[in-house]
N, C-alpha and C positions, 0 to 999 in steps of 0.2 A: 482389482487394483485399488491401492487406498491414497489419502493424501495426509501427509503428516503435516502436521499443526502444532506448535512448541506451544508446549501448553506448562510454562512456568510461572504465568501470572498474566492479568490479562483479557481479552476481550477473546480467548480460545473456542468457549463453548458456541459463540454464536458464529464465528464459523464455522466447526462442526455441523451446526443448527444448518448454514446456507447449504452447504454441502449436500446434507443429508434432501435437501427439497429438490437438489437436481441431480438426488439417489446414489450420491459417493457417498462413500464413506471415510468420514475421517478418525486421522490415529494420533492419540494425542503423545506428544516428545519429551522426554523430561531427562533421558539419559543418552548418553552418546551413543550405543553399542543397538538404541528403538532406529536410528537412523536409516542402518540398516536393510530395515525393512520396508521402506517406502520409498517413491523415485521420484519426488516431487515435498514441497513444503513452504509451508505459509505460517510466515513471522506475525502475531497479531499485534493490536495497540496494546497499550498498558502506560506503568512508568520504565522508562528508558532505565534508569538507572536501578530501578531495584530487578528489575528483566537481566540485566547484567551483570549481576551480583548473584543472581540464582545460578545463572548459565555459567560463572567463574567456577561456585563452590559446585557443582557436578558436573567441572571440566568438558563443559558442552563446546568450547569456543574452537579447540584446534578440527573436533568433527564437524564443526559448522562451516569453518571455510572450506574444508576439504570438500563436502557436500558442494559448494557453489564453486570452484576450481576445478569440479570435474563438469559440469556445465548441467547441470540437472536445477530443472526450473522451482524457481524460489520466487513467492510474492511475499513484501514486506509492506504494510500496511501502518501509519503513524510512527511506534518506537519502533516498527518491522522495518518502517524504510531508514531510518536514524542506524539500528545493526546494519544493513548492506549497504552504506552510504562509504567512498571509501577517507572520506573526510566531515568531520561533523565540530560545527561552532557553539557556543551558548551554552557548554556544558556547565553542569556542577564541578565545584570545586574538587579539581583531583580528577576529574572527565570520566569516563568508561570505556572499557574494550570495545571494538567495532570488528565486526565480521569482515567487509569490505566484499569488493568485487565491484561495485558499482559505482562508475567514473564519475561522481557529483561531491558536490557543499554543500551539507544540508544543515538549516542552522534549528537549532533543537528550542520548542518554545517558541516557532516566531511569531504566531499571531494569542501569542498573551497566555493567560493565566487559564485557571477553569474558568470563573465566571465570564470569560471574554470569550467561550467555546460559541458557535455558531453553526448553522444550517446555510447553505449556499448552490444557485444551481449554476451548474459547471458545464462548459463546451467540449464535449467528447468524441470528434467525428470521429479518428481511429475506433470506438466501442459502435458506436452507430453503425458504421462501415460492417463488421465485422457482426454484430447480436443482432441490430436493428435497434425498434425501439424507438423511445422518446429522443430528442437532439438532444436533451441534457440530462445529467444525471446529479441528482441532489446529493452534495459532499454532505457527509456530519464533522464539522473540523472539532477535536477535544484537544485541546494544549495541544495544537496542530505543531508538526514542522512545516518548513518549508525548503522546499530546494534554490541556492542561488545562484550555481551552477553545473554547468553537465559539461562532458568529452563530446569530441564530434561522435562518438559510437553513440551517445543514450539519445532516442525518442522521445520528442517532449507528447503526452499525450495529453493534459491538459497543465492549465494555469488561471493563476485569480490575482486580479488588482490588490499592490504591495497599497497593505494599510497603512504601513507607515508615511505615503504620500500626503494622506490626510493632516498630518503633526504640522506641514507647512504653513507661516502665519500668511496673510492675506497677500502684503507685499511680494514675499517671493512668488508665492503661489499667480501671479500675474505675473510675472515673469519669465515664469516654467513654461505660464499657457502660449506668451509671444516665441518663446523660443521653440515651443515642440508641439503647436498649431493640433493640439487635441490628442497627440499617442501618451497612451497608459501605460503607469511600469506596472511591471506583472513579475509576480516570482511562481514558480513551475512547482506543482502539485499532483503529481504524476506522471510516470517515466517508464520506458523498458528499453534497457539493453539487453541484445542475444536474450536467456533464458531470464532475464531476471526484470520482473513487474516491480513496483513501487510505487505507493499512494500515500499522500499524506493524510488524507483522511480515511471516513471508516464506514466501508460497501455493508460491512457486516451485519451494519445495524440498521440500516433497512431491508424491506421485502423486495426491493431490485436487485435480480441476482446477475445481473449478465458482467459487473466485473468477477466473479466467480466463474461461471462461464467461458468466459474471454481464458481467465487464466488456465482451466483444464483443457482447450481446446490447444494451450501452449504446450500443456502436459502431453499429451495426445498426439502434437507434430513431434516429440521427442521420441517418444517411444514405438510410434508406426503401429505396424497392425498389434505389437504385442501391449499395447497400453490404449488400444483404442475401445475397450469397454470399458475406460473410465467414463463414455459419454452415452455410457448406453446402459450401464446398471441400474435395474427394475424398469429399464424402456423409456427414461426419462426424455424429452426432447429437450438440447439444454436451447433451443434459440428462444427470445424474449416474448413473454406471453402479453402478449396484448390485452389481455382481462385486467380491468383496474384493478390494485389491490391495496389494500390499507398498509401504508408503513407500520415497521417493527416499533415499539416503545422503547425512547434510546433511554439511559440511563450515564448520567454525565459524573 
């Protein structure tokens, strides 16, 4: 079994890359009719809008929902989660196609530009729970989205303190603290409903594989015994290796 990875532009190859370390194999998407062949798929980062203009002119977008409306597991990752989002803010003038299927707002850009991209560790008990592992796992945010809201269906699985609390001048910001005695707004950074993962940031580009992981063990409850050596090709064990390892070198 393999996992298909759209690979129109983008941060593709280093998922592939994770893939291949917990011995899957991945197939990269670039035409509707590749779709086919795979029962599972992973949206990477990239830019939202020229990812949506490739996917237009090789009329990807009607096999892509049709992929996520028959319920076969789909992770989107940055402009991966911005396509399955079923509403998206902040766009470019003239917006873009969206895949949809998954009940959220996700506003495109929200924590700033490149040079405002950041490293951040994040509270992940659902990934904990389930891989084990560290309590947290280090987001990469690059001209991150963010989600600002979800259906009662989506799982929040993590969130991070809305930066824009910061902008506050002194005055209000006493104000906030007498009226809301120390709780932080937080906007949601990763999600799943039914089959479909969503992360605003990007697993791919570190050596922590267990959001990978996580996601083929979703592949895996989908297809039962007839997809259950996606977790076992070349004898891989996919749970979290506790051996330290050096992160990947991200490239912003």
């Amino acid at each position: 079994m393999a996992v298909g990875v759209l690979a129109l532009q983008g941060s593709f190859n280093e998922h592939i890359a994770a893939l291949r370390r917990l011995g899957v194999k991945g197939v990269e998407i670039r035409k509707p009719e590749q779709l086919q062949n795979v029962t599972s798929l992973i949206i990477p980062g990239g830019e939202s809008t020229t990812m949506a203009k490739l996917a237009e002119f090789h009329n990807l977008f009607p096999a892509l929902r049709e992929f996520v409306k028959m319920g076969k597991p789909v992770w989107g990752t940055c402009a991966g989660l911005i396509f399955l989002a079923d509403k998206a803010i902040g766009q470019k003038a003239g917006g873009q196609e969206l895949i949809g299927g998954l009940d959220c707002t996700v506003h495109r850009n929200f924590f700033g530009s490149q040079i405002q991209s950041f490293e951040a560790e994040l509270s992940v008990p659902e990934l904990v729970a389930k891989e084990g592992g560290p309590e947290t796992f280090r987001g990469v945010f690059i001209r991150a989205p963010a989600i600002l809201e979800v259906g009662p269906e989506v799982e929040v699985l993590a969130d991070y303190p809305d930066p824009s609390k910061k902008l506050l001048d002194s005055n209000s910001a006493v104000e906030s603290q007498k009226e809301d005695t120390g709780s932080e707004k937080k906007v949601i950074v990763a999600v799943k409903q039914g089959k479909l993962l969503a992360t605003a940031f990007h697993p791919e580009l570190t050596a922590d594989n267990r959001w990978h992981s996580y996601f083929l063990k979703m592949v895996d409850e989908v297809g039962g015994e007839a997809s259950s050596s996606i977790c076992t090709v070349g004898g891989v064990d996919l749970s979290f290796d506790e051996k330290p390892r050096n992160d990947l070198p991200v490239f912003l």
